[in-house]
mmCIF file as Biopython writes it, N, C-alpha, C and O atoms, coordinates in Angstrom:
data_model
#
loop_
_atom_site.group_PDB
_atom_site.id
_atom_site.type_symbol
_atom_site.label_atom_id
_atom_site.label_alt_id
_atom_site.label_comp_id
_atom_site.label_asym_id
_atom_site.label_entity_id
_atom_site.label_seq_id
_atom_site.pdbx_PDB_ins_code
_atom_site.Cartn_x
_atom_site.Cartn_y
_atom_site.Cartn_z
_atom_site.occupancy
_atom_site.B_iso_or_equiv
_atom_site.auth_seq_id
_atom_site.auth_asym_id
_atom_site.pdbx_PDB_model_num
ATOM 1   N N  . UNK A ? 1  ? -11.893 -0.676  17.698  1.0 0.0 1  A 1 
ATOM 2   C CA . UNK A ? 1  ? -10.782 0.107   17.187  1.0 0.0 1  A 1 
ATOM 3   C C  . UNK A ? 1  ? -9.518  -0.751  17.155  1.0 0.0 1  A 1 
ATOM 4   O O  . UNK A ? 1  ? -9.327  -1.503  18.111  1.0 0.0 1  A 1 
ATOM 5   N N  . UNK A ? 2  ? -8.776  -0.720  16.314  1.0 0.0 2  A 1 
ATOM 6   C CA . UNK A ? 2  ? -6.977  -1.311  16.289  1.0 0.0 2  A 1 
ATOM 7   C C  . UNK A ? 2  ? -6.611  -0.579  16.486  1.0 0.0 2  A 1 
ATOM 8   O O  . UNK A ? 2  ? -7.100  0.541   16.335  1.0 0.0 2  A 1 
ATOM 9   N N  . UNK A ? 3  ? -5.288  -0.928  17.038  1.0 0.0 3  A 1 
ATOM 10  C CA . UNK A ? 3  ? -3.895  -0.767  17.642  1.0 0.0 3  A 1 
ATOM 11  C C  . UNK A ? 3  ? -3.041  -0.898  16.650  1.0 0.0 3  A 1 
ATOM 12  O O  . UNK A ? 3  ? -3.090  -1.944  16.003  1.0 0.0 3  A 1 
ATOM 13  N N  . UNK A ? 4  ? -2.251  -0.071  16.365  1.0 0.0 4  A 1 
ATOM 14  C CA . UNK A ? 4  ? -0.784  0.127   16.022  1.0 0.0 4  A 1 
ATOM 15  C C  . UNK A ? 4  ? 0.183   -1.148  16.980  1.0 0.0 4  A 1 
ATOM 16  O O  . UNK A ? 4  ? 0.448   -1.019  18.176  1.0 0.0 4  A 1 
ATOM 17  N N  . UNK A ? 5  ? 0.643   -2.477  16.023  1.0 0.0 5  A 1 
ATOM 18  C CA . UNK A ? 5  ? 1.674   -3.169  16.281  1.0 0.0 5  A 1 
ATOM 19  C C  . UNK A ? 5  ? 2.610   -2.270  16.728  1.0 0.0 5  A 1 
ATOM 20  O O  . UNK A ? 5  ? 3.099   -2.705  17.771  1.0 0.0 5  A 1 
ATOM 21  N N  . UNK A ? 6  ? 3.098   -1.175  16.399  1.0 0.0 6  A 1 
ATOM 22  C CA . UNK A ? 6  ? 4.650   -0.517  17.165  1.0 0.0 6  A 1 
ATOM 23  C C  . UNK A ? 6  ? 4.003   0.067   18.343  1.0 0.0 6  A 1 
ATOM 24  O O  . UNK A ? 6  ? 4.523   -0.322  19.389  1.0 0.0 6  A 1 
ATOM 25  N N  . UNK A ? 7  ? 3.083   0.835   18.482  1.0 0.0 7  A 1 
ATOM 26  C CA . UNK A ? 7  ? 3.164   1.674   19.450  1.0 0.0 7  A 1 
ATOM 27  C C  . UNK A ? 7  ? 2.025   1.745   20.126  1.0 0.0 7  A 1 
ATOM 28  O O  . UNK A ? 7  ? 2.256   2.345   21.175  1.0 0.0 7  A 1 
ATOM 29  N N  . UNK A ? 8  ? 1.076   1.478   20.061  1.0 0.0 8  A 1 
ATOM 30  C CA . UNK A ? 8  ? -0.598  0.864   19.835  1.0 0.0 8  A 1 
ATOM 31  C C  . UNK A ? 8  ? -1.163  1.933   19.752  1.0 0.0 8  A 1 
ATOM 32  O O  . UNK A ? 8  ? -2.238  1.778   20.332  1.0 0.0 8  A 1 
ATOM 33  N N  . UNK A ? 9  ? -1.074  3.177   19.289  1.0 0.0 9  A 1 
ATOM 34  C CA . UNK A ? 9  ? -1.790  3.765   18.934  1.0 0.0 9  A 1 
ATOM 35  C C  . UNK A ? 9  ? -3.347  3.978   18.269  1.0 0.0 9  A 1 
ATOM 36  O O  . UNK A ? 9  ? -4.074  2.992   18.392  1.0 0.0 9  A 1 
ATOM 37  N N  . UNK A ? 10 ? -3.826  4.939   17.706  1.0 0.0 10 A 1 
ATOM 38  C CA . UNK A ? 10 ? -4.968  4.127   16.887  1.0 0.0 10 A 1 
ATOM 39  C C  . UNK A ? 10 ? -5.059  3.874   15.895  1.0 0.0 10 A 1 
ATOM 40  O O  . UNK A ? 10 ? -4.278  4.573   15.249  1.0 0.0 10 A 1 
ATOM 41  N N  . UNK A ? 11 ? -5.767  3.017   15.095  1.0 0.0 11 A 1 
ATOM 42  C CA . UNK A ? 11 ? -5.680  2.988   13.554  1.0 0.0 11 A 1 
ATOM 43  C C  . UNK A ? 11 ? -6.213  3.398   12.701  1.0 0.0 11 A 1 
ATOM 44  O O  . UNK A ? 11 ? -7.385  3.328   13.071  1.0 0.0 11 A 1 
ATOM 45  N N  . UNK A ? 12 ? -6.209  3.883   11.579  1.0 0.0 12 A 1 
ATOM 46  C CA . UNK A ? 12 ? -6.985  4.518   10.552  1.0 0.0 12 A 1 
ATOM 47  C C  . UNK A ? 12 ? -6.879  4.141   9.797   1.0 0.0 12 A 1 
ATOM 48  O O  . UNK A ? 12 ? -5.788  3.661   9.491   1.0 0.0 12 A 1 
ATOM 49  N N  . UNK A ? 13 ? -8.514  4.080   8.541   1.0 0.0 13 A 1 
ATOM 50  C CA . UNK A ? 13 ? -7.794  3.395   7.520   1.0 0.0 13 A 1 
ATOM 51  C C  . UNK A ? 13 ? -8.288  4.628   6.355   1.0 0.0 13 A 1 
ATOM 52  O O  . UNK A ? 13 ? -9.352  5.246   6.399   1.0 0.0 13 A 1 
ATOM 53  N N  . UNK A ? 14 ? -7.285  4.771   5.404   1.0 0.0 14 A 1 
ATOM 54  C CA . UNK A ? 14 ? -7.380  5.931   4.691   1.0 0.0 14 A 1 
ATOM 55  C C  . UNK A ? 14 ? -6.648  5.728   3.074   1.0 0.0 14 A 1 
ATOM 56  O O  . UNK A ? 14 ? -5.504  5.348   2.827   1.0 0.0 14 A 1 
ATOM 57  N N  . UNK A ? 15 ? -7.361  5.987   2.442   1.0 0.0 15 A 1 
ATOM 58  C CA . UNK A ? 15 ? -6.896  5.572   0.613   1.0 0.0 15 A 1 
ATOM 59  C C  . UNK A ? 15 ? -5.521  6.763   0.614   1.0 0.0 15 A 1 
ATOM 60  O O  . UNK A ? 15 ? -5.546  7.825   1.237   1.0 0.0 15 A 1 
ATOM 61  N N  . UNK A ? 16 ? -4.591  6.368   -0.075  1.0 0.0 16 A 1 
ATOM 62  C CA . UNK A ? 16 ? -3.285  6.761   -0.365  1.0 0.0 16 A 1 
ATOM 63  C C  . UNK A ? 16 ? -3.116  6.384   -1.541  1.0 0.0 16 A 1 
ATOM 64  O O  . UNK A ? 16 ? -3.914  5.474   -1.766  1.0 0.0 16 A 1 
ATOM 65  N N  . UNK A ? 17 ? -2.414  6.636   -2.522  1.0 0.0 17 A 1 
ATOM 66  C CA . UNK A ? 17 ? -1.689  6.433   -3.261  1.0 0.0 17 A 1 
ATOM 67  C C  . UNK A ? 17 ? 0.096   5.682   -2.944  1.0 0.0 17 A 1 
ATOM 68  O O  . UNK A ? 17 ? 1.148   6.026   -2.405  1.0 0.0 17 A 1 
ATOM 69  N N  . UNK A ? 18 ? -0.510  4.413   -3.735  1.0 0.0 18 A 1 
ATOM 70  C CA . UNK A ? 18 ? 1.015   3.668   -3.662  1.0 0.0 18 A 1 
ATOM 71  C C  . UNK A ? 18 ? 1.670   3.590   -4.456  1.0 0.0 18 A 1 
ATOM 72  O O  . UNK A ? 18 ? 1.377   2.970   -5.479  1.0 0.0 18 A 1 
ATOM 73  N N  . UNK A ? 19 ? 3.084   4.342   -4.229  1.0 0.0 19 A 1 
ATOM 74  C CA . UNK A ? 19 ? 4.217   4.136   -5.049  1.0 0.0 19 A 1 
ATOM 75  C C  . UNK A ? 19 ? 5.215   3.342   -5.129  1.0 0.0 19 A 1 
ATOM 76  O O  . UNK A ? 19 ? 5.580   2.729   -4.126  1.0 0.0 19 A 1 
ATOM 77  N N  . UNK A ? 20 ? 5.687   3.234   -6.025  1.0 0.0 20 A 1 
ATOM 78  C CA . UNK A ? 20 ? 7.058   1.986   -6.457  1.0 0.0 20 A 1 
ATOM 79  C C  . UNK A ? 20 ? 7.662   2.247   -7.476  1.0 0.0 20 A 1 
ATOM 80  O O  . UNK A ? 20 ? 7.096   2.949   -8.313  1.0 0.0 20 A 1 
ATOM 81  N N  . UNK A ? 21 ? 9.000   1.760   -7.717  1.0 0.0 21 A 1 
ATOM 82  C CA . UNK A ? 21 ? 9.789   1.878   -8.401  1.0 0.0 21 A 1 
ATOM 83  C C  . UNK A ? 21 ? 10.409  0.746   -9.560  1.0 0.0 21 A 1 
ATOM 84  O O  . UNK A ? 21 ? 11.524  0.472   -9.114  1.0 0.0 21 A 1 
ATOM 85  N N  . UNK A ? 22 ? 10.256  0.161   -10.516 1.0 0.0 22 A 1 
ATOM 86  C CA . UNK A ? 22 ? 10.344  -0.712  -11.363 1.0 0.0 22 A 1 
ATOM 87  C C  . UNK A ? 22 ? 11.597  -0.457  -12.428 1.0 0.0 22 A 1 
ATOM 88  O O  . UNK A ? 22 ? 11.546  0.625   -13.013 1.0 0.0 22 A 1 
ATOM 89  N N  . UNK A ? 23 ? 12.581  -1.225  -12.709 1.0 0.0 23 A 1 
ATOM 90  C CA . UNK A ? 23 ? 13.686  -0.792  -13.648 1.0 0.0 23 A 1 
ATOM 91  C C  . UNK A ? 23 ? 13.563  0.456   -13.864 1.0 0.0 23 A 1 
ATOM 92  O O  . UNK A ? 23 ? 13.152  0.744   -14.988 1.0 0.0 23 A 1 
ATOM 93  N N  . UNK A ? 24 ? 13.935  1.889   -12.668 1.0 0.0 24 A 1 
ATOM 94  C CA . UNK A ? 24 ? 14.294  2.727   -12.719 1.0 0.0 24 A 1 
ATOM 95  C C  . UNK A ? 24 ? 12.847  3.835   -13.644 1.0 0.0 24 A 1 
ATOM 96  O O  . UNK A ? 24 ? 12.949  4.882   -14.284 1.0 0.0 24 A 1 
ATOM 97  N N  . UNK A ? 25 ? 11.722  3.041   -13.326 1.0 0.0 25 A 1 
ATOM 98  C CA . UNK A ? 25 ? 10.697  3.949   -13.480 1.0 0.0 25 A 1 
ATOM 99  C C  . UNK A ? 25 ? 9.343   3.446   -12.599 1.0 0.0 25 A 1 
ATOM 100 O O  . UNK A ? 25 ? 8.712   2.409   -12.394 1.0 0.0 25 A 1 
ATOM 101 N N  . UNK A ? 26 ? 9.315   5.065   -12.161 1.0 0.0 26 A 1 
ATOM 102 C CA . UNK A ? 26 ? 8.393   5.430   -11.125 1.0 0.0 26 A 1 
ATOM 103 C C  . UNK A ? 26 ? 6.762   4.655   -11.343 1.0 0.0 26 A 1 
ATOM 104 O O  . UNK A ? 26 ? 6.299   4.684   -12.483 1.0 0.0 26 A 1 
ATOM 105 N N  . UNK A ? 27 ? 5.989   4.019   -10.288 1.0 0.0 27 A 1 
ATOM 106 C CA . UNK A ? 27 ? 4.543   3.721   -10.715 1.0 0.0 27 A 1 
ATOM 107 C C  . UNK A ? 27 ? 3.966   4.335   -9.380  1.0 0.0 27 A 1 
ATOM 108 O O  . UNK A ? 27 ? 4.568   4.479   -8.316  1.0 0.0 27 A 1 
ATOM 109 N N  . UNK A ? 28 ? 2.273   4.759   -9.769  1.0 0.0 28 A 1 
ATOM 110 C CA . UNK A ? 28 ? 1.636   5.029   -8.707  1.0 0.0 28 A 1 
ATOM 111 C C  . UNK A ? 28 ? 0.370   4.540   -9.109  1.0 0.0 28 A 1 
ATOM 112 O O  . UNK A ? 28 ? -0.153  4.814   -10.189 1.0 0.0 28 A 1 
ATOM 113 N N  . UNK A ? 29 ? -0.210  3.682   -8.078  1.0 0.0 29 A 1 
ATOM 114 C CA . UNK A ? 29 ? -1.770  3.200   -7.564  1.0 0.0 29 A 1 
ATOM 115 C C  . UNK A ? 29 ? -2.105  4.217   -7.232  1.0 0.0 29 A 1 
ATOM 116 O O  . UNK A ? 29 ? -1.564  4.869   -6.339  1.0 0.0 29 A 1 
ATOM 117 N N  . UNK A ? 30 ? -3.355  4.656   -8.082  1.0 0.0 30 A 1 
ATOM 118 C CA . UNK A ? 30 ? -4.051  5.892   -6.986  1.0 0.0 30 A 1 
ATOM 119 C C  . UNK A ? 30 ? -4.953  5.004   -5.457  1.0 0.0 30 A 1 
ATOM 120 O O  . UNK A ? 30 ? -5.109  3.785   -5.387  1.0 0.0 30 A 1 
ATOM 121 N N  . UNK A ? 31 ? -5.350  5.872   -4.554  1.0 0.0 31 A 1 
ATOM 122 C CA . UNK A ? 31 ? -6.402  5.449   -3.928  1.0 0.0 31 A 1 
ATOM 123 C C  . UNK A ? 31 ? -6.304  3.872   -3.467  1.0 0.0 31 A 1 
ATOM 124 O O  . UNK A ? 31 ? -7.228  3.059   -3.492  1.0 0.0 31 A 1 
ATOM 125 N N  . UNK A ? 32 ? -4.929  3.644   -3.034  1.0 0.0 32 A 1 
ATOM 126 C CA . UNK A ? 32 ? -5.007  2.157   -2.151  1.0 0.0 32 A 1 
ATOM 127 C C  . UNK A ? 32 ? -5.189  2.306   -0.516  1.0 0.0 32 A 1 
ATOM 128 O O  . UNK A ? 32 ? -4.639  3.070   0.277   1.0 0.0 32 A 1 
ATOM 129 N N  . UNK A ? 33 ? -6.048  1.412   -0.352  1.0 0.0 33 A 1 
ATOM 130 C CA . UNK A ? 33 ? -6.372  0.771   1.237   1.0 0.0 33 A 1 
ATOM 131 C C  . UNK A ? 33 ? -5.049  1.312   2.178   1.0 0.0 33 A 1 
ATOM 132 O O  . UNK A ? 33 ? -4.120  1.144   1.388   1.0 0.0 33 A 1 
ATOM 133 N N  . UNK A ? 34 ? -4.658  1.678   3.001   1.0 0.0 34 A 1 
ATOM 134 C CA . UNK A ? 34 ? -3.799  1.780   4.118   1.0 0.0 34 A 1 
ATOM 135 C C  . UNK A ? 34 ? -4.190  1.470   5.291   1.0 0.0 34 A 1 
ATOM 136 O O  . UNK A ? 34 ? -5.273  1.087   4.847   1.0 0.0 34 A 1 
ATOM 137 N N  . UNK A ? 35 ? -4.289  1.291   6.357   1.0 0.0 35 A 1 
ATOM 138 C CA . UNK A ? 35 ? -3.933  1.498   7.668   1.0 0.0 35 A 1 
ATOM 139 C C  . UNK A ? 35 ? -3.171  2.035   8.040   1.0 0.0 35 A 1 
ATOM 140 O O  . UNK A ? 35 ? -2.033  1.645   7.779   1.0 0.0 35 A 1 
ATOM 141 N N  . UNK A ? 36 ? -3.358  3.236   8.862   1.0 0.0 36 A 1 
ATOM 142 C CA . UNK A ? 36 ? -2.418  3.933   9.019   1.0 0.0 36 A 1 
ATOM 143 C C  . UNK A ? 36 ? -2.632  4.532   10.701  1.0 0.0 36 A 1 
ATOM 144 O O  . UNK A ? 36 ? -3.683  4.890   11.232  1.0 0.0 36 A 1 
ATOM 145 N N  . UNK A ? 37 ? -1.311  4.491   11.255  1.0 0.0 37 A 1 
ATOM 146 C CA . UNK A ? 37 ? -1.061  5.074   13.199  1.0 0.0 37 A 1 
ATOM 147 C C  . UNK A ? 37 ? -1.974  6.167   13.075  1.0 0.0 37 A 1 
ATOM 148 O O  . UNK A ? 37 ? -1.906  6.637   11.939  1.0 0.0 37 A 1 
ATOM 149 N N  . UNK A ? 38 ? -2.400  6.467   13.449  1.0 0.0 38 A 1 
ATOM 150 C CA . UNK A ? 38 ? -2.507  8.275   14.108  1.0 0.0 38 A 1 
ATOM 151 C C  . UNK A ? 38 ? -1.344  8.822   14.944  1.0 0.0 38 A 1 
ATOM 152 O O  . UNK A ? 38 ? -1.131  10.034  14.906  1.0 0.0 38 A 1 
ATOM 153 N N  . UNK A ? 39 ? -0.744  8.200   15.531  1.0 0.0 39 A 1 
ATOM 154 C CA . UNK A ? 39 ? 0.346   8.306   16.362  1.0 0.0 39 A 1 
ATOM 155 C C  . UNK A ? 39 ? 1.884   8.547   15.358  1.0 0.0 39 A 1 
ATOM 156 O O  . UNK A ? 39 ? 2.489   9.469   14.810  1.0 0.0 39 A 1 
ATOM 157 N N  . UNK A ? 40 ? 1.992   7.145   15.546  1.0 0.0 40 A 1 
ATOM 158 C CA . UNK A ? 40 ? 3.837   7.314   14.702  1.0 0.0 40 A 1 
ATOM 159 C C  . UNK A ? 40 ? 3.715   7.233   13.569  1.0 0.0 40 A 1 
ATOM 160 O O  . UNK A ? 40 ? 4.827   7.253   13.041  1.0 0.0 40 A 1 
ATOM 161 N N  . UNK A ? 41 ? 2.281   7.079   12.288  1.0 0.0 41 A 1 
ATOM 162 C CA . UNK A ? 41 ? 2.421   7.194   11.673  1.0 0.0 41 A 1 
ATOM 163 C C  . UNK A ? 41 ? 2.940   5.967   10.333  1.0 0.0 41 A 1 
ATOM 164 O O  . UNK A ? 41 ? 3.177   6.302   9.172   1.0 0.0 41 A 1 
ATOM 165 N N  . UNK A ? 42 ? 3.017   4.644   10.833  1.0 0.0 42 A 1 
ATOM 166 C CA . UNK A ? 42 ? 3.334   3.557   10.511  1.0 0.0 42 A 1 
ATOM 167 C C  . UNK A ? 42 ? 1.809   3.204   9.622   1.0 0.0 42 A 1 
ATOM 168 O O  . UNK A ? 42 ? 0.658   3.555   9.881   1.0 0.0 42 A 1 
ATOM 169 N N  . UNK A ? 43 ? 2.355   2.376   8.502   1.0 0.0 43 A 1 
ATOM 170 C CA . UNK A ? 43 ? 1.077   2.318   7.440   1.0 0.0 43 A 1 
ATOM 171 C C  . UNK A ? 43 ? 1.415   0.814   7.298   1.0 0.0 43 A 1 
ATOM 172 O O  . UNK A ? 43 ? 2.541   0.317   7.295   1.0 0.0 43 A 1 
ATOM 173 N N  . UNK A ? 44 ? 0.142   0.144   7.172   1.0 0.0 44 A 1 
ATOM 174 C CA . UNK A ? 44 ? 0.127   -1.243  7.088   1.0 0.0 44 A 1 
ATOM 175 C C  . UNK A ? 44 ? -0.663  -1.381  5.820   1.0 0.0 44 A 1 
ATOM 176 O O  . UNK A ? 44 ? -1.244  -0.400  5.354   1.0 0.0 44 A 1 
ATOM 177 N N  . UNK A ? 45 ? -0.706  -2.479  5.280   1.0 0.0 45 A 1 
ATOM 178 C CA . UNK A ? 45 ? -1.342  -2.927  3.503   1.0 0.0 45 A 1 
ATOM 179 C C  . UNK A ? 45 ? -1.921  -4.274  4.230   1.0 0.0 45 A 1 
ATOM 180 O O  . UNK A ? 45 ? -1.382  -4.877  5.158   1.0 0.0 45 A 1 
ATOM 181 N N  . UNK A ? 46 ? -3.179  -4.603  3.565   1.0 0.0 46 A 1 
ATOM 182 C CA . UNK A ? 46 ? -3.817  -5.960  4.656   1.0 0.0 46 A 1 
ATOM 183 C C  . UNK A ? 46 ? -3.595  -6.699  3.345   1.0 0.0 46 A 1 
ATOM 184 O O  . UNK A ? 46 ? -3.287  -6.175  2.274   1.0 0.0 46 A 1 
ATOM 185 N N  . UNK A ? 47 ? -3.876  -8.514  3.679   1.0 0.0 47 A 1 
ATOM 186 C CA . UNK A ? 47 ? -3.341  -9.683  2.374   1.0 0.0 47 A 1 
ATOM 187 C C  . UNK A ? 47 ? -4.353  -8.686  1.182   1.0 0.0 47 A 1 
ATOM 188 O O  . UNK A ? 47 ? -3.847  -8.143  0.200   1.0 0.0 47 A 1 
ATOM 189 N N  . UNK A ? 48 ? -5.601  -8.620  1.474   1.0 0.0 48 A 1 
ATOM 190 C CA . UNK A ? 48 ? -6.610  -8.384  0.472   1.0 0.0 48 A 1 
ATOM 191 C C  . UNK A ? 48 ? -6.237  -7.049  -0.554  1.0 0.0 48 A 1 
ATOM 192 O O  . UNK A ? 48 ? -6.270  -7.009  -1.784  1.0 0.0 48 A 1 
ATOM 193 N N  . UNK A ? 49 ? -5.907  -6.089  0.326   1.0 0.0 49 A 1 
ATOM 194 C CA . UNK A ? 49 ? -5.146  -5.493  -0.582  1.0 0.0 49 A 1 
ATOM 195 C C  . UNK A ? 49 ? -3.908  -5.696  -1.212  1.0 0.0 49 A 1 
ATOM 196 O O  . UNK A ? 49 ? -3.793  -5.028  -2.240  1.0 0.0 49 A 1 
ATOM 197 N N  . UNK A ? 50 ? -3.021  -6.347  -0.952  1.0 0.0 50 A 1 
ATOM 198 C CA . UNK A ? 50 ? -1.633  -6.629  -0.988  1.0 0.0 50 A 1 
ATOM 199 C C  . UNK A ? 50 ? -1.962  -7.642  -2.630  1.0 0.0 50 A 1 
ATOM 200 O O  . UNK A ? 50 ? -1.284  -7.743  -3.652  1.0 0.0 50 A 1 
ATOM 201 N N  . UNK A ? 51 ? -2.819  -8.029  -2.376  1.0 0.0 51 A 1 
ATOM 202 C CA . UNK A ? 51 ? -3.337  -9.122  -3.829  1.0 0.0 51 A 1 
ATOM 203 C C  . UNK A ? 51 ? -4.024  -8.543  -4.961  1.0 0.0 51 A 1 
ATOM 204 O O  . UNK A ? 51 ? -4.075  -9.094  -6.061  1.0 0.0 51 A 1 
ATOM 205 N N  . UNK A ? 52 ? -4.713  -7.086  -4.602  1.0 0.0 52 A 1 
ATOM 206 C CA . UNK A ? 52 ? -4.914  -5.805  -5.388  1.0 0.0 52 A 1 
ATOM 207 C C  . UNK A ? 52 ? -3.743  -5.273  -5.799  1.0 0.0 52 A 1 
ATOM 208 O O  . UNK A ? 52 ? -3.686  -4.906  -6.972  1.0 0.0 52 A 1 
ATOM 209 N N  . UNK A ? 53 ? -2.569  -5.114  -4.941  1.0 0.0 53 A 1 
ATOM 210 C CA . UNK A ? 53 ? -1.306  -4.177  -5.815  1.0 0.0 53 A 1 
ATOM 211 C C  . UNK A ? 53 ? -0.689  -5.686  -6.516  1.0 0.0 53 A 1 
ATOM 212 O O  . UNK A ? 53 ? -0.155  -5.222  -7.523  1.0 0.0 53 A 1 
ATOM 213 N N  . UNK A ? 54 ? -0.535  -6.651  -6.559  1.0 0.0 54 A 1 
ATOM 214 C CA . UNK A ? 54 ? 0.119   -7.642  -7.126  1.0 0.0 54 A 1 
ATOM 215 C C  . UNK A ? 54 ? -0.615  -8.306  -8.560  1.0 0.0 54 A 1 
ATOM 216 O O  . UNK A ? 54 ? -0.129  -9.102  -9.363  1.0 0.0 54 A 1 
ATOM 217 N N  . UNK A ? 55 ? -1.819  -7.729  -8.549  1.0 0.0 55 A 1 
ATOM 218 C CA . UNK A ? 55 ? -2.621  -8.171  -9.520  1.0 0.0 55 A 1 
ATOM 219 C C  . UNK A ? 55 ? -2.283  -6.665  -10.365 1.0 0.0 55 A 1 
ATOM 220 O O  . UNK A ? 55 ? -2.187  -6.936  -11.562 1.0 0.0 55 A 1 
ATOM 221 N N  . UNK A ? 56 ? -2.150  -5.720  -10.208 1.0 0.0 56 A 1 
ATOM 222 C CA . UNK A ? 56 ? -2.042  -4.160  -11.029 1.0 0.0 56 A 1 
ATOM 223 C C  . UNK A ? 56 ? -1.056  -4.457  -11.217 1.0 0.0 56 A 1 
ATOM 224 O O  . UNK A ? 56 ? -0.909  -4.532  -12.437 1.0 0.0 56 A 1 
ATOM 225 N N  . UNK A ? 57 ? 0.195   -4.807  -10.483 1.0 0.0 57 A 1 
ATOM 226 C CA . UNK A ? 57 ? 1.665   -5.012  -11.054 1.0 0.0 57 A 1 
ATOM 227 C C  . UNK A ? 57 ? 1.860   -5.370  -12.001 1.0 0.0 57 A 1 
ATOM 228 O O  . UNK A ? 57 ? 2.448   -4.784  -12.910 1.0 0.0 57 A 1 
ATOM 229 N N  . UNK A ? 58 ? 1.160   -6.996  -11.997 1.0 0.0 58 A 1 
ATOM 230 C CA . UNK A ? 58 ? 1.166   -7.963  -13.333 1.0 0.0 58 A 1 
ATOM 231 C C  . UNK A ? 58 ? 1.216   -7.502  -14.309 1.0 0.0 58 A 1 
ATOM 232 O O  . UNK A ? 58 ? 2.113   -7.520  -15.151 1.0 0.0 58 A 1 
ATOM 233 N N  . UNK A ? 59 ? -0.370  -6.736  -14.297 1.0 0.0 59 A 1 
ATOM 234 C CA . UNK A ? 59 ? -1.126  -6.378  -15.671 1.0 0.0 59 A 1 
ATOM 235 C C  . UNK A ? 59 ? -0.396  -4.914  -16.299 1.0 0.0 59 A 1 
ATOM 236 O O  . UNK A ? 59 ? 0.055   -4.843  -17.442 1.0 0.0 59 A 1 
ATOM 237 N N  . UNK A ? 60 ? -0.384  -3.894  -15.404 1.0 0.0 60 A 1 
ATOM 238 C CA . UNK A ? 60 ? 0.282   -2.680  -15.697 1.0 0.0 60 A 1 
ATOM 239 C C  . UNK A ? 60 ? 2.018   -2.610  -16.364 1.0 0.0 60 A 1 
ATOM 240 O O  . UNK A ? 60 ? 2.436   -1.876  -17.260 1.0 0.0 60 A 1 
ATOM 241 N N  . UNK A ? 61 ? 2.801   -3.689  -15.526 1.0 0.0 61 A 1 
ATOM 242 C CA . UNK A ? 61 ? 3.747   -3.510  -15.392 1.0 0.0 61 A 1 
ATOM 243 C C  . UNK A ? 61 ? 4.940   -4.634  -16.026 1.0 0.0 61 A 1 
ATOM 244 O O  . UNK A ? 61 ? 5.776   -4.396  -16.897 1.0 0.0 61 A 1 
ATOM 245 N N  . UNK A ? 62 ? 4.736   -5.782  -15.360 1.0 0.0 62 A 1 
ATOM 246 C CA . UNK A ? 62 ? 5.374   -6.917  -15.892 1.0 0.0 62 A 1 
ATOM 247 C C  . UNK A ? 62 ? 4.887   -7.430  -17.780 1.0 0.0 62 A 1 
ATOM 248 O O  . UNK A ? 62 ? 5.541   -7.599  -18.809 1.0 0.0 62 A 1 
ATOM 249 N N  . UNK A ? 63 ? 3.691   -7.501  -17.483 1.0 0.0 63 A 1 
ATOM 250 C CA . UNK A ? 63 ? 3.677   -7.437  -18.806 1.0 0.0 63 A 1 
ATOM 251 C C  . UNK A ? 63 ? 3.990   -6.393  -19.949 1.0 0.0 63 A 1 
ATOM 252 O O  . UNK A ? 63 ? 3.841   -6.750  -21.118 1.0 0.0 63 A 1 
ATOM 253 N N  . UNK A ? 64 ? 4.302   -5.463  -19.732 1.0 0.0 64 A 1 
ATOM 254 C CA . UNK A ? 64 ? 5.048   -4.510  -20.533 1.0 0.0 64 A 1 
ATOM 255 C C  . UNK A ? 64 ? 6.475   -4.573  -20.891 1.0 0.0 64 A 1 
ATOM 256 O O  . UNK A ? 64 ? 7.004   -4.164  -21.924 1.0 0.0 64 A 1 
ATOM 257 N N  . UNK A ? 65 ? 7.207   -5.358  -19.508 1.0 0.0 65 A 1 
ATOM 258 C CA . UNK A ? 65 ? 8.363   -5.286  -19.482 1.0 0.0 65 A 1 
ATOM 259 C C  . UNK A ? 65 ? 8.676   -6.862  -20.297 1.0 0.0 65 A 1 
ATOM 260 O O  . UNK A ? 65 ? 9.791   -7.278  -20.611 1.0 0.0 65 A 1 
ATOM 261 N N  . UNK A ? 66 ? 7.835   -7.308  -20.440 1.0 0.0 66 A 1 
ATOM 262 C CA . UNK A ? 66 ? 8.311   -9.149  -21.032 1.0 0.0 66 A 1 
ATOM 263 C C  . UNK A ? 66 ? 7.675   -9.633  -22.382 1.0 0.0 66 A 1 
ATOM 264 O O  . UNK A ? 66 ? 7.924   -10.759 -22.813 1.0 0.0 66 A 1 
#
């Protein structure tokens, strides 16, 4: 089991939807990776996913805007 860096609680890992905000318009990832406290509630994104929302950014987003 992991620990919660703030509080060590336990960890969970549970699909969420990630949101962001881009020149004043809203985006949402359905169903991304989290880690998330059971406790305080603190949500962590691991590299592997973090390279999943940066690769959707690209394609979804930047390239629209350029």
């Amino acid at each position: 089991m992991k620990n919660c860096v703030i509080c060590k609680g336990q960890i969970q890992t549970k699909y969420l939807d990630f949101i962001f905000k881009f020149n004043n318009q809203k985006y949402t990832i359905p169903k991304i990776k989290h880690e998330v406290c059971s406790q305080c509630g603190e949500k962590f994104i691991d590299e592997e996913t973090n390279i999943l929302i940066d690769k959707w950014v690209e394609e979804n987003v930047y390239k629209k805007h350029n």
